[in-house]
N, C-alpha and C positions, 0 to 999 in steps of 0.2 A: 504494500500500500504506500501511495505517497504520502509525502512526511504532511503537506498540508491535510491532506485525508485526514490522516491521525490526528491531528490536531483538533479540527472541528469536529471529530467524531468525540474524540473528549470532553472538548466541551459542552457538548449539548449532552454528554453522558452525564457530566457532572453539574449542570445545571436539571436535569430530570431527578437526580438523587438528592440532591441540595431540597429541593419543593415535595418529594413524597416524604422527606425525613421531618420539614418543617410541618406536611400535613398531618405527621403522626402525631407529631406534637399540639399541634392548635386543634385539632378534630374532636376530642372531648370536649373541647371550649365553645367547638359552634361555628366556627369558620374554619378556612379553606387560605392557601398561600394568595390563590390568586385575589382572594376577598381581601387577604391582610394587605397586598400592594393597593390596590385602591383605598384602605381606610387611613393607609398612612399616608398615602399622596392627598388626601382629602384632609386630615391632620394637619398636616406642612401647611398646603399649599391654600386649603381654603377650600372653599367651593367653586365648582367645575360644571359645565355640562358634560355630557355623557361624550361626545365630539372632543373636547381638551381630553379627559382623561384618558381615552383610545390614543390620541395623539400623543402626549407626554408619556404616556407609558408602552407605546409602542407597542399595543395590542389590538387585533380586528373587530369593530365596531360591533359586531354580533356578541364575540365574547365578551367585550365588556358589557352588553348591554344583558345578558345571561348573568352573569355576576352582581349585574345591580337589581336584580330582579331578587335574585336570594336575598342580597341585603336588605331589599326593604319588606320583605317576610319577616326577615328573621326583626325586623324594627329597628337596622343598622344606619337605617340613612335613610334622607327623606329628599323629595323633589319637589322647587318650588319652582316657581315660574321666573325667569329671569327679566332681563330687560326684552328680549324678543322672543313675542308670545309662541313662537313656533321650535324654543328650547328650554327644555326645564334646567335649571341648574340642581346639581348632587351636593349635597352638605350631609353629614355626617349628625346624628339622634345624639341625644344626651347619655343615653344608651351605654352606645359606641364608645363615647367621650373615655365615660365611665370605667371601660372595661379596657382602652386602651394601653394602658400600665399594666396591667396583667398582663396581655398580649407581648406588650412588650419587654417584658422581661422573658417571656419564653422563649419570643425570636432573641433576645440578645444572648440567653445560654445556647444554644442552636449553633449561631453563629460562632461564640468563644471557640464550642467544641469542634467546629469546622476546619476551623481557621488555626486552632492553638500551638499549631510549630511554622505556624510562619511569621517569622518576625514581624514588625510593625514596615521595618525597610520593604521586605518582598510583600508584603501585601499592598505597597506604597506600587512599587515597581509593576508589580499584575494589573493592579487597576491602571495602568498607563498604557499597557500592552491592549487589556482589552477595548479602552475607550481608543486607541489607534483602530484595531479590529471592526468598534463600532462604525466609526467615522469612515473607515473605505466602504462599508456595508453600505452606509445612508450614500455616499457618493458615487456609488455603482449603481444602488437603484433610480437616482435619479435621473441617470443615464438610460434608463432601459425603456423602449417606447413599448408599449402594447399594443 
């Protein structure tokens, strides 16, 4: 196999193991990895339409709208009507707010125990490597006509 083969074949191995290990962990709790990326993007960033949050998270507009569907069953988040009546904005329940801190302290042992022999330097260095990775991805696609 080629060495680039291997490489993207690792990583999408160990970004699929990284999210079933996090769902082991969160799934007593009631959510799901993909749920925990939108309620901390919604955390951070505020309120979003359902269009930003696809966008900024770099997921297809079906799944995320599958994902908010669960959230607002389970009473994770609510949609109000924004400045153009034809988008709701996503804000995050008092709920949510709530339970945030738990949440996250579970993804942050998750993550320790991921992470815990790699220095502070190579995980400095990794993140450099993959946001290069990212950055030829977005600049390929925009390249690509259909």
């Amino acid at each position: 196999m080629e060495n680039s083969e291997v490489l993207l074949h690792q990583l999408f191995q160990t970004v699929r193991i990284i999210s079933k290990g996090l769902n082991k962990r969160l799934e007593p709790l009631g959510i799901y990895s993909s749920e925990w990326s939108i309620i901390t993007t919604l955390k951070e960033k505020g309120s979003m339409t359902q269009g930003e949050l696809a966008s900024y998270l770099n997921i297809e507009p079906p799944a995320v709208s599958k994902s908010l569907v669960k959230l607002e069953k389970k009473g994770l988040i609510m949609r109000m009507a924004g400045t153009d009546k034809r988008e709701k904005k996503v804000t995050l329940s008092q709920e949510a707010v709530d339970q945030c801190l738990i949440w996250r302290e579970i993804v942050g042992h998750h993550r320790s125990a991921i992470l815990n022999d790699l220095s502070e330097e190579k995980q400095k260095e990794l993140t450099m490597l993959l946001k290069n990775i990212f950055q030829n991805a977005q600049e390929y696609d925009k390249n690509i006509t259909i």
